[in-house]
MDTraj code that builds the backbone (N, CA, C; nanometers):
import mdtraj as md
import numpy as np

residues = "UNK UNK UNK UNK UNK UNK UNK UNK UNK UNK UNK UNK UNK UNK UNK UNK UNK UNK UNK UNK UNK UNK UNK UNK UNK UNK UNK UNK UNK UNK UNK UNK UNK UNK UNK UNK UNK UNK UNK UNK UNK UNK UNK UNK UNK UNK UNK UNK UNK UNK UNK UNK UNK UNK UNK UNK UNK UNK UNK UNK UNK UNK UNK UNK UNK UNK UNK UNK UNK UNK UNK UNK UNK UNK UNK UNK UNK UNK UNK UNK UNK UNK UNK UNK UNK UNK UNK UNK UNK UNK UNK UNK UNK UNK UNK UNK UNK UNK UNK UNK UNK UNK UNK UNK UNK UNK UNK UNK UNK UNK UNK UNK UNK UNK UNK UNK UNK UNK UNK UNK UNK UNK UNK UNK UNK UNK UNK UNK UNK UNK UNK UNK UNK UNK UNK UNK UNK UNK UNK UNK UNK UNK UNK UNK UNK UNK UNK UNK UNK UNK UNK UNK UNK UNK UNK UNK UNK UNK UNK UNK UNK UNK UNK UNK UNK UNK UNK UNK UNK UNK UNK UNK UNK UNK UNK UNK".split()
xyz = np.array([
    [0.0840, -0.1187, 0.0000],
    [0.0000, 0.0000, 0.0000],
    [0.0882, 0.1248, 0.0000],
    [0.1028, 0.2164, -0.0593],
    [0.1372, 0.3176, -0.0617],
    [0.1380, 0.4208, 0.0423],
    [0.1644, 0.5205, 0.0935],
    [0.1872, 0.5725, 0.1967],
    [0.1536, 0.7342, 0.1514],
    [0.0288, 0.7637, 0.1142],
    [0.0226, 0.9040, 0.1074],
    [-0.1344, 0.9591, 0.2185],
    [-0.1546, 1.0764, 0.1981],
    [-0.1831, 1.1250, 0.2810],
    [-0.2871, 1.2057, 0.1324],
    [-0.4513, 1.1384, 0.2096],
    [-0.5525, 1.1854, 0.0984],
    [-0.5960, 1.3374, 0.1764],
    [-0.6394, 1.4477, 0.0880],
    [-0.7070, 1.5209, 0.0968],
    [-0.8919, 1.5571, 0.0055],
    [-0.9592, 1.5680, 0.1063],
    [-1.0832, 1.5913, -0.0393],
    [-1.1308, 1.7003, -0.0621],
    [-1.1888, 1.7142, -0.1839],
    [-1.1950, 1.8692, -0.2469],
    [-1.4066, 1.8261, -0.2613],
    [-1.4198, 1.9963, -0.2686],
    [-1.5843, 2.0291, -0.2764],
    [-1.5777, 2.0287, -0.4546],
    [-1.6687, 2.0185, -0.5115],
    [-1.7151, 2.0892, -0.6583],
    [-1.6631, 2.0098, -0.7959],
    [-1.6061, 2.0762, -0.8000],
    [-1.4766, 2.1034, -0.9120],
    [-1.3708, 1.9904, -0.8758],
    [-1.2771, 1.9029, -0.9497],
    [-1.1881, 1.8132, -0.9276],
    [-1.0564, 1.8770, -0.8934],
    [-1.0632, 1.7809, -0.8121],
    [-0.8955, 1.8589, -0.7405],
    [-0.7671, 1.9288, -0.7984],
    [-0.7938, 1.9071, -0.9133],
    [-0.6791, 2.0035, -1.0268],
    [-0.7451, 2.1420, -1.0469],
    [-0.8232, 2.1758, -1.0496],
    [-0.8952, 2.2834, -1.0221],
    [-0.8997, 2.3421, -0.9128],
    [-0.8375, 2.2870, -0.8112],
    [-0.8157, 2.3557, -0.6759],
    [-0.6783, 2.3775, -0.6588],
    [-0.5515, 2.3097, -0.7615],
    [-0.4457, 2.3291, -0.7432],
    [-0.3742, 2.4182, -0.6580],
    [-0.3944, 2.5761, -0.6830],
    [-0.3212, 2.6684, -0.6411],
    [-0.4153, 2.7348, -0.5008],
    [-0.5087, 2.6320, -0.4335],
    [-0.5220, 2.6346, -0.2935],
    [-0.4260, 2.5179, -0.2656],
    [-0.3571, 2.4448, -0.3227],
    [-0.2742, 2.3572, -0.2612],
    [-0.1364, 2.3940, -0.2642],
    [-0.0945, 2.4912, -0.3575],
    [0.0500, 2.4967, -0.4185],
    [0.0409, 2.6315, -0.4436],
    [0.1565, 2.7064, -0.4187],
    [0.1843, 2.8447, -0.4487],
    [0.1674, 2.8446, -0.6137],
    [0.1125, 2.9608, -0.6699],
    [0.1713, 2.9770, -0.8344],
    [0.3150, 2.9582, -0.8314],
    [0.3632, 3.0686, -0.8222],
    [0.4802, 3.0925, -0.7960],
    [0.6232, 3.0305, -0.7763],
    [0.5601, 2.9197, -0.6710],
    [0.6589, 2.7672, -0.6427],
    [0.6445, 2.6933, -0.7594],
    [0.4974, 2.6751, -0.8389],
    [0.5031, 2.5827, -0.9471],
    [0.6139, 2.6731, -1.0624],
    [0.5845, 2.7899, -1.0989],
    [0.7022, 2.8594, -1.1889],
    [0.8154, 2.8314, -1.1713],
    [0.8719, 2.8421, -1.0358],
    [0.9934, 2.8020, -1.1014],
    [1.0384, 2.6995, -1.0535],
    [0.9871, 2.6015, -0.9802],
    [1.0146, 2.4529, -1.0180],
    [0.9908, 2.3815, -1.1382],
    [0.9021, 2.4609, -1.2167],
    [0.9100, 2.3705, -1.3554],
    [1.0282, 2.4649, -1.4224],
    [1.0383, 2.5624, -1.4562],
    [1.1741, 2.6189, -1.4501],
    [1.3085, 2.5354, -1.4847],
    [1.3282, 2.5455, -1.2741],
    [1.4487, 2.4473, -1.2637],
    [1.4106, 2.2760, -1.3199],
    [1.3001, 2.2289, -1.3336],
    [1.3268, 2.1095, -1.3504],
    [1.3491, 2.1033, -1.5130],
    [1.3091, 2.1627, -1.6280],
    [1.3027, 2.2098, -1.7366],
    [1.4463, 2.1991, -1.7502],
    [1.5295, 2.3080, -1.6893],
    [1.6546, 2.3207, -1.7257],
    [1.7613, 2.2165, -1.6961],
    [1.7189, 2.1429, -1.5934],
    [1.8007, 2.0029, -1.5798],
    [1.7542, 1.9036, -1.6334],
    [1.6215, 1.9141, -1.6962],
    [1.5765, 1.7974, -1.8047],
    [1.6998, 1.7785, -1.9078],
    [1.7320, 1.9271, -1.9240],
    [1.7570, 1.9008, -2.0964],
    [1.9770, 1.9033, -2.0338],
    [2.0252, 1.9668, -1.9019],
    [2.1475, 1.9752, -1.9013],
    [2.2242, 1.8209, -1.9307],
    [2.3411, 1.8119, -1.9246],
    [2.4238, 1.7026, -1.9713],
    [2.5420, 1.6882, -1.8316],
    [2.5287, 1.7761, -1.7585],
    [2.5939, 1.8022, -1.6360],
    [2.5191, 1.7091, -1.5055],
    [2.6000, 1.6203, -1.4809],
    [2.5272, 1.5516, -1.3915],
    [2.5372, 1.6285, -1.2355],
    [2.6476, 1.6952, -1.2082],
    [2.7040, 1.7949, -1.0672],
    [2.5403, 1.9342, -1.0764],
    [2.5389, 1.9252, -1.1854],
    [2.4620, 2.0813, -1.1784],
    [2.3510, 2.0422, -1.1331],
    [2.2644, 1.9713, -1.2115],
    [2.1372, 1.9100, -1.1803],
    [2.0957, 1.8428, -1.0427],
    [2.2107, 1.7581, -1.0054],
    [2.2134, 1.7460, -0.8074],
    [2.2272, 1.8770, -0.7642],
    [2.3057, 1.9918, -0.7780],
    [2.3071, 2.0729, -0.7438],
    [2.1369, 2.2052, -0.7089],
    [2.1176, 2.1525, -0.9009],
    [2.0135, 2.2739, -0.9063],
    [1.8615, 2.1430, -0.8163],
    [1.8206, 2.0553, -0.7900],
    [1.7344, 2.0011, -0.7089],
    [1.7449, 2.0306, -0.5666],
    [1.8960, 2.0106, -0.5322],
    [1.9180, 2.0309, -0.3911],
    [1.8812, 2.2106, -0.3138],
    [1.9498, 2.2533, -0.4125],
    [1.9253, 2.4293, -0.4017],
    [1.8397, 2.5092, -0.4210],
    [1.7422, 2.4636, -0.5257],
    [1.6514, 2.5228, -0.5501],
    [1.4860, 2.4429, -0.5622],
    [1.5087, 2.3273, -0.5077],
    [1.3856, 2.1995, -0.5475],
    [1.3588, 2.1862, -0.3559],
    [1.4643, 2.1556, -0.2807],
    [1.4651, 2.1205, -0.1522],
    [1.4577, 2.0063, -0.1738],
    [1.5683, 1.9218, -0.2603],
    [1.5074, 1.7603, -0.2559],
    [1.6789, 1.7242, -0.1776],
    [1.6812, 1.6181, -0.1364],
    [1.7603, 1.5305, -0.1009],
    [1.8008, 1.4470, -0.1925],
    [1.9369, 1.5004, -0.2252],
    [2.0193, 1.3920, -0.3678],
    [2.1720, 1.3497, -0.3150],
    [2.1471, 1.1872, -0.2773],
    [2.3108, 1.1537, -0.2386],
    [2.4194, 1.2188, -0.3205],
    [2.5549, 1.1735, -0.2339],
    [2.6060, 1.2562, -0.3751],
    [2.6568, 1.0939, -0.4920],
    [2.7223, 1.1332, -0.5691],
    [2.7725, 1.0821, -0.6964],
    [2.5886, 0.9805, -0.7663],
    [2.4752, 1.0222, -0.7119],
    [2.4048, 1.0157, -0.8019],
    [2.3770, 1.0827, -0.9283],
    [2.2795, 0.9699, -1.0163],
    [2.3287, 1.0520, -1.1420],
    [2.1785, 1.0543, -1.1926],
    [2.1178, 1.1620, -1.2331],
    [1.9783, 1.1498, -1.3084],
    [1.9932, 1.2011, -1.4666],
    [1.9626, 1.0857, -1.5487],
    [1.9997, 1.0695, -1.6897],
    [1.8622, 1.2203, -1.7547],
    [1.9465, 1.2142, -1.8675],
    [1.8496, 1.3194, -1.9631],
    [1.6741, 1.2965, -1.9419],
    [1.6141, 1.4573, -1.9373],
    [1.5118, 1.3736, -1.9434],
    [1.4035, 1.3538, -1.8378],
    [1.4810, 1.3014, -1.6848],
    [1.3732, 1.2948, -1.6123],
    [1.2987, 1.3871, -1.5549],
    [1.1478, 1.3659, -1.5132],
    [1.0555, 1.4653, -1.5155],
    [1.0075, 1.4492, -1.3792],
    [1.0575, 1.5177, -1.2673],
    [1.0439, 1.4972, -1.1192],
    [0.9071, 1.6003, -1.1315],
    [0.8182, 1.5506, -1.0253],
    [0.6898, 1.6424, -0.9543],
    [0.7126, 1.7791, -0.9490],
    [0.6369, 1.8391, -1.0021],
    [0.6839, 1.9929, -1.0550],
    [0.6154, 2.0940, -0.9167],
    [0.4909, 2.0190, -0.8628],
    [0.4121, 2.0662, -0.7258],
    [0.4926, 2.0421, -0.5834],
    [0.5549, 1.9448, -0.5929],
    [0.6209, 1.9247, -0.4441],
    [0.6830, 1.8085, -0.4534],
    [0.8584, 1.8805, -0.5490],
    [0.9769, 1.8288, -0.4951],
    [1.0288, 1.8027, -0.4171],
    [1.0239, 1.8672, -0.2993],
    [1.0167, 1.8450, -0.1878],
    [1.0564, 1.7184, -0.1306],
    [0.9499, 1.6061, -0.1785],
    [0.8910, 1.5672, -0.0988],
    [0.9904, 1.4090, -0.1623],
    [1.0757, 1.4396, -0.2271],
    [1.1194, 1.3232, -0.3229],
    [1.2641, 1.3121, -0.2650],
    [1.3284, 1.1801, -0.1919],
    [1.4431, 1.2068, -0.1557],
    [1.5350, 1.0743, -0.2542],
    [1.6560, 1.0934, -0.2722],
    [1.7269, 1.0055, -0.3131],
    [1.8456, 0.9881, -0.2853],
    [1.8771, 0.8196, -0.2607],
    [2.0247, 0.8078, -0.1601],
    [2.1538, 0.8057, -0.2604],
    [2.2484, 0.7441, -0.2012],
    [2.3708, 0.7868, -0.2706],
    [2.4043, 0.6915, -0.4094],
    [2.4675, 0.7262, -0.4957],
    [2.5059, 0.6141, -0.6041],
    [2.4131, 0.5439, -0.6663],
    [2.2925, 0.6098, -0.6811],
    [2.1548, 0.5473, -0.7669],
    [2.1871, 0.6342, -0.8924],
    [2.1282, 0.5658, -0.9800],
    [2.0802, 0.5662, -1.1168],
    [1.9349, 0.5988, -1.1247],
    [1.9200, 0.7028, -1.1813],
    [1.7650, 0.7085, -1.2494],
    [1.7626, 0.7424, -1.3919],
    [1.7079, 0.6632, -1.4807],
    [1.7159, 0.5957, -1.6186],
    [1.6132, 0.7445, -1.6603],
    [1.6714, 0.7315, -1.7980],
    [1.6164, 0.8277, -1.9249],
    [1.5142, 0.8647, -1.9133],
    [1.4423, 0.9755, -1.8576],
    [1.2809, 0.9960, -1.9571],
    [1.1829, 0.9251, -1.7842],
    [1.1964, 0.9284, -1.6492],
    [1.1430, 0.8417, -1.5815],
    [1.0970, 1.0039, -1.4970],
    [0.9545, 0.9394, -1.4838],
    [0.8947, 1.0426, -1.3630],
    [0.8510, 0.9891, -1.2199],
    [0.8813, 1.0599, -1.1430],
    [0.8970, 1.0562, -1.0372],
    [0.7765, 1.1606, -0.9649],
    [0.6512, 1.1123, -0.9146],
    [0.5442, 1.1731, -0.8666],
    [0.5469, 1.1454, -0.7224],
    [0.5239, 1.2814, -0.6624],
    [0.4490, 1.2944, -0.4958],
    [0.3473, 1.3943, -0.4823],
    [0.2723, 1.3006, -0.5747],
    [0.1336, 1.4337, -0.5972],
    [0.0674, 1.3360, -0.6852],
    [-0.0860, 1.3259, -0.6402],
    [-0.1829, 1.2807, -0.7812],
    [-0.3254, 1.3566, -0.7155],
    [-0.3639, 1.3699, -0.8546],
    [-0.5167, 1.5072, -0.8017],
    [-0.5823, 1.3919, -0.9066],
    [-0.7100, 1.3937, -0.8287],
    [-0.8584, 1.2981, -0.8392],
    [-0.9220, 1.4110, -0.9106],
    [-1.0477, 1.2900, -0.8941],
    [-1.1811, 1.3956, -0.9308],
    [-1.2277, 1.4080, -0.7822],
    [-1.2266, 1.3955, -0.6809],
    [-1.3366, 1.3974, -0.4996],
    [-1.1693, 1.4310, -0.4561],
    [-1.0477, 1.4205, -0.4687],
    [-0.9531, 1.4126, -0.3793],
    [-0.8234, 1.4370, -0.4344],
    [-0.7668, 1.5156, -0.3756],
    [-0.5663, 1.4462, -0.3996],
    [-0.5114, 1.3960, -0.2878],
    [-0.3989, 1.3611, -0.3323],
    [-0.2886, 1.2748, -0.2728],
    [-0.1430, 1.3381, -0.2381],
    [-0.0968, 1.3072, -0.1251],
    [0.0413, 1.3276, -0.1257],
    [0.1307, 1.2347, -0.1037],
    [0.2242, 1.2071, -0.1193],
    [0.3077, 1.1238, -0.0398],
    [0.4796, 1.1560, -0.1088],
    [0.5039, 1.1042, 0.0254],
    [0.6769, 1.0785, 0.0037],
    [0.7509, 0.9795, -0.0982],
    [0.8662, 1.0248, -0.1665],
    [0.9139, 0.9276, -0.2624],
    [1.0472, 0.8979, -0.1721],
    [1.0716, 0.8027, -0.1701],
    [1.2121, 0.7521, -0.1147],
    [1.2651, 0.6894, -0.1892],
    [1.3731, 0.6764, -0.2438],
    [1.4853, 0.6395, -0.3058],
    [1.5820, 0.5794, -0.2672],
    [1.5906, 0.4414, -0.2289],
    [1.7615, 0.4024, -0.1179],
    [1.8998, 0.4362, -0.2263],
    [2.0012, 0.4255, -0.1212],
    [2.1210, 0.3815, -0.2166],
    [2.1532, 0.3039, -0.3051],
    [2.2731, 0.2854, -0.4027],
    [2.2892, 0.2291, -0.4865],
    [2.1762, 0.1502, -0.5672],
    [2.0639, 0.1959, -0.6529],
    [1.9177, 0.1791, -0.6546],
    [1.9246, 0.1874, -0.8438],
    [1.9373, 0.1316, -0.8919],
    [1.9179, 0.1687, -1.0774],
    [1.7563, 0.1495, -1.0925],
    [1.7354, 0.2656, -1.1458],
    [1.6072, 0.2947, -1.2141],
    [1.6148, 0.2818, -1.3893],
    [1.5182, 0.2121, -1.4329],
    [1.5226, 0.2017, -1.5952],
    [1.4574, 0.3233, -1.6279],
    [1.4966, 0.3210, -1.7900],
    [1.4293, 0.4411, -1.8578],
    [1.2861, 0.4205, -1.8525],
    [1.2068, 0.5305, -1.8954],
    [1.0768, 0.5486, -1.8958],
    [0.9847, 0.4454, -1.7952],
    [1.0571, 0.4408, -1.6699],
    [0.9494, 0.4143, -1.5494],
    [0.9074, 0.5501, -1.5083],
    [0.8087, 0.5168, -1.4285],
    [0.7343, 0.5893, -1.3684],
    [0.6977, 0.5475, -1.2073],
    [0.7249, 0.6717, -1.1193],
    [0.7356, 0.6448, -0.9605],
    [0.5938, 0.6978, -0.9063],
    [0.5228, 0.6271, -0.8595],
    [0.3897, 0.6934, -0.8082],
    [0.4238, 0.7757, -0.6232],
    [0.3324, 0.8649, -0.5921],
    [0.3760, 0.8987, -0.4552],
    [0.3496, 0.7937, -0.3457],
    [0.4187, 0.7898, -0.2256],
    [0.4124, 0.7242, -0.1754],
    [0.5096, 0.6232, -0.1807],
    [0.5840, 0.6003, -0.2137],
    [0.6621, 0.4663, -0.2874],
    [0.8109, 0.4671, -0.1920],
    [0.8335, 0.3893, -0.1163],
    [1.0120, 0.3548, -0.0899],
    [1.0580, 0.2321, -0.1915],
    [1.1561, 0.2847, -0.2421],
    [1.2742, 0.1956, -0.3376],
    [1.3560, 0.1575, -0.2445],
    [1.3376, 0.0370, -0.1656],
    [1.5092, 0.0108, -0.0766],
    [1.6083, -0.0141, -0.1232],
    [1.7291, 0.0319, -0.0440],
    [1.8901, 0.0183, -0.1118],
    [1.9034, -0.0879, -0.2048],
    [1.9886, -0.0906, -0.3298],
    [2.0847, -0.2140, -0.4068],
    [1.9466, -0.2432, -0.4531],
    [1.7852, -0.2049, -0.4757],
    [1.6936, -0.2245, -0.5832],
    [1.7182, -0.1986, -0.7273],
    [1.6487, -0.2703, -0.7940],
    [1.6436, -0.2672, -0.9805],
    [1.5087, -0.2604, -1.0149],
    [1.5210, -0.1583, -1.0938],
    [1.3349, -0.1378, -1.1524],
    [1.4223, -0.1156, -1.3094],
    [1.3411, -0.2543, -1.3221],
    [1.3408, -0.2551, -1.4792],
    [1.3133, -0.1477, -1.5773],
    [1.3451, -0.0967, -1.7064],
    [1.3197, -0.0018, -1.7980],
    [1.1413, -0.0209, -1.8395],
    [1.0611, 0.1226, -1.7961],
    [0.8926, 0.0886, -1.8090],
    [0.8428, 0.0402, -1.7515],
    [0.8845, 0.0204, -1.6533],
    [0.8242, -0.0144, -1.4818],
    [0.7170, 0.0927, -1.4250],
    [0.5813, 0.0785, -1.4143],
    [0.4736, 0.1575, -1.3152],
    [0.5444, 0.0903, -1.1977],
    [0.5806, 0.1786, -1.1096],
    [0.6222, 0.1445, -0.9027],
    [0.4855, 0.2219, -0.8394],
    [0.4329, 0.1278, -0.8542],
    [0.2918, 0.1272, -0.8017],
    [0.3250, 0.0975, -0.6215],
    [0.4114, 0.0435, -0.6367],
    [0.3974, -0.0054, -0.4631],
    [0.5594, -0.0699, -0.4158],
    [0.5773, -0.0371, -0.2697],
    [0.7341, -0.0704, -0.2646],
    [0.8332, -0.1710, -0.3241],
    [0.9289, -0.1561, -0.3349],
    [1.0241, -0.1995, -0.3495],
    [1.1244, -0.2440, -0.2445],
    [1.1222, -0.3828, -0.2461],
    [1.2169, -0.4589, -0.1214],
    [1.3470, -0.4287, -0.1485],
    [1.4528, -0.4015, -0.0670],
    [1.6129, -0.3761, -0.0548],
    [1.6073, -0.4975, -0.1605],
    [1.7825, -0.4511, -0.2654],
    [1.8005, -0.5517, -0.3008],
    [1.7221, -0.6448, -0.4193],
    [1.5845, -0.6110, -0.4419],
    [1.5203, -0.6755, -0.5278],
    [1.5393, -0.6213, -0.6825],
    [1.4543, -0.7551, -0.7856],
    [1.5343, -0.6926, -0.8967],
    [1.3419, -0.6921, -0.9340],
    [1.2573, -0.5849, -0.9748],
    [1.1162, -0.5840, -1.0433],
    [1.1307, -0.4729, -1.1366],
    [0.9818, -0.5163, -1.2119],
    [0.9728, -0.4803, -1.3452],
    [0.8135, -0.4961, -1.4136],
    [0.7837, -0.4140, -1.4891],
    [0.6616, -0.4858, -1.5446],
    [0.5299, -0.3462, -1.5075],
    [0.4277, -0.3943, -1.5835],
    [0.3089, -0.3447, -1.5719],
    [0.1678, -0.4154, -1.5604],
    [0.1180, -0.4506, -1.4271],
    [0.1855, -0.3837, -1.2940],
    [0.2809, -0.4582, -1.2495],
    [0.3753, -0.3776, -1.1710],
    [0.4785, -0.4561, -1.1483],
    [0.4601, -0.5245, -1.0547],
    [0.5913, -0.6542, -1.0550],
    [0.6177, -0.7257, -1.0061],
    [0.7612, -0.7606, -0.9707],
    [0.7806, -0.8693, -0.8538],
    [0.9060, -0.9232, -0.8202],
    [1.0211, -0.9721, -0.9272],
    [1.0878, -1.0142, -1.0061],
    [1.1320, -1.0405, -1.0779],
    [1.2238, -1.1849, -0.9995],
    [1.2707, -1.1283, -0.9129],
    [1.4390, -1.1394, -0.8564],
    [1.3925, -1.1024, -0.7145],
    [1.4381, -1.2191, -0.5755],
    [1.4396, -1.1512, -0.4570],
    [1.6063, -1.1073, -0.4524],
    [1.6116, -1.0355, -0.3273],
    [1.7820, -0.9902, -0.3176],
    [1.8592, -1.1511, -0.3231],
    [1.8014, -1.2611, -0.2164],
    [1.8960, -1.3845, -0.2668],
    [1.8666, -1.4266, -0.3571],
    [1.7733, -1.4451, -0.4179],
    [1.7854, -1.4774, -0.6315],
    [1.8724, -1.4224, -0.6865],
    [1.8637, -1.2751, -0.6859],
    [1.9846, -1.2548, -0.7381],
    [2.1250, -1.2647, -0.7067],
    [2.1455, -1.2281, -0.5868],
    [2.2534, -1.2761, -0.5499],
    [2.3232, -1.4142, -0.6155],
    [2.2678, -1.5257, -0.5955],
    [2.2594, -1.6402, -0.6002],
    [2.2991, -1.6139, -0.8137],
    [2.2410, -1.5905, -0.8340],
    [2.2617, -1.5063, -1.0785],
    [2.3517, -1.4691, -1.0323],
    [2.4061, -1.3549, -0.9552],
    [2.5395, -1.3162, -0.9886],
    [2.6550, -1.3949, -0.9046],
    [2.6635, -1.4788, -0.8244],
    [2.7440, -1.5745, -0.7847],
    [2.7941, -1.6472, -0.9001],
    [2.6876, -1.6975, -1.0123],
    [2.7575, -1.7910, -1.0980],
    [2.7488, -1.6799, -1.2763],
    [2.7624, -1.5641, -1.2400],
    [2.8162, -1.4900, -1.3639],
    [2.9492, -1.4473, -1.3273],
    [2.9991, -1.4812, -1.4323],
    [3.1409, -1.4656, -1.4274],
    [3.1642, -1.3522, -1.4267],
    [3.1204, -1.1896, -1.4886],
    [3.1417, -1.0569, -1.4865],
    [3.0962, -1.0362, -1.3414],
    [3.0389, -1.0682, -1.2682],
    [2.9661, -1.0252, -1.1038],
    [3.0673, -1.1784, -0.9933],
    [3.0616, -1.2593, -1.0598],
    [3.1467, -1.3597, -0.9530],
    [3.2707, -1.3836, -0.9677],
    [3.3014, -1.5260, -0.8876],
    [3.4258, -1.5048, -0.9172],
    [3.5173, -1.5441, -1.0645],
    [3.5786, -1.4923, -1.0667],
    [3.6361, -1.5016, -1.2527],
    [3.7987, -1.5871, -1.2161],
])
top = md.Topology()
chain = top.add_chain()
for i, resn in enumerate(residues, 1):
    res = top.add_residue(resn, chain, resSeq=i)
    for name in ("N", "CA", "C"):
        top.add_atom(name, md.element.get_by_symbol(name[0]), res)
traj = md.Trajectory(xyz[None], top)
């Protein structure tokens, strides 16, 4: 189950209430900064420009590939640990607006964590450390340390000792 925190709206669907939830202002130039590190090639700047101007939590020597499209309402709220990978073109949400309600929740990110291209992170979601989310992965719901999933909807692929156990007898990961 996911871990967010519902709010409900009168009338009108909760995207229509947006900016009782969110400054204008904060949305300007967080799409802004996220805009401009979509498209940079600088992996230092882009940790830089999230940390400084997003308020997100980015280990260091992580690297977020061309492309990705973090929550433009509340960055905030998205943390990521050290030496992860987040793959090409992958969004990363801590925000979803209903028609009766929105949502918030926290994104957590562990260490050393590879994300495939064009997944997608719903709010609410912990990725635990040394995880693999396959390329086009919906993360509909956590991710165990260590595990290798994938798919729509996803699923387990690989527990941490499955894999373990694959890379014991590959010769590039074991012993050679």
């Amino acid at each position: 189950m996911r871990k967010t925190t519902r709010y409900r709206v009168e009338g009108a669907n909760s995207l229509w209430h947006v900016y009782k939830t969110v400054p204008f202002w904060k949305v300007v130039k967080n799409f802004a900064v996220i805009q401009m590190a979509r498209y940079t090639p600088f992996i230092g700047m882009k940790n830089w420009l999230y940390r400084t101007f997003l308020g997100m939590k980015v280990g260091d020597q992580t690297s977020f590939a061309l492309m990705v499209m973090l929550d433009i309402m509340f960055p905030e709220k998205i943390s990521v640990g050290r030496n992860t990978v987040i793959g090409y073109n992958t969004t990363i949400l801590a925000h979803e607006y209903l028609i009766k309600e929105y949502r918030l929740g926290d994104v957590v990110i562990g260490d050393e964590v590879m994300i495939g291209a064009n997944s997608t992170i719903m709010p609410g979601i912990t990725i635990g450390d040394g995880a693999i989310v396959s390329a086009g992965t919906l993360v509909h719901k956590d991710v165990p340390p260590g595990s290798f999933v994938g798919g729509n909807p996803m699923r387990i692929i690989y527990t941490k000792e499955q894999l373990a156990e694959r890379w014991a007898n590959d010769e590039i990961y074991g012993k050679v």
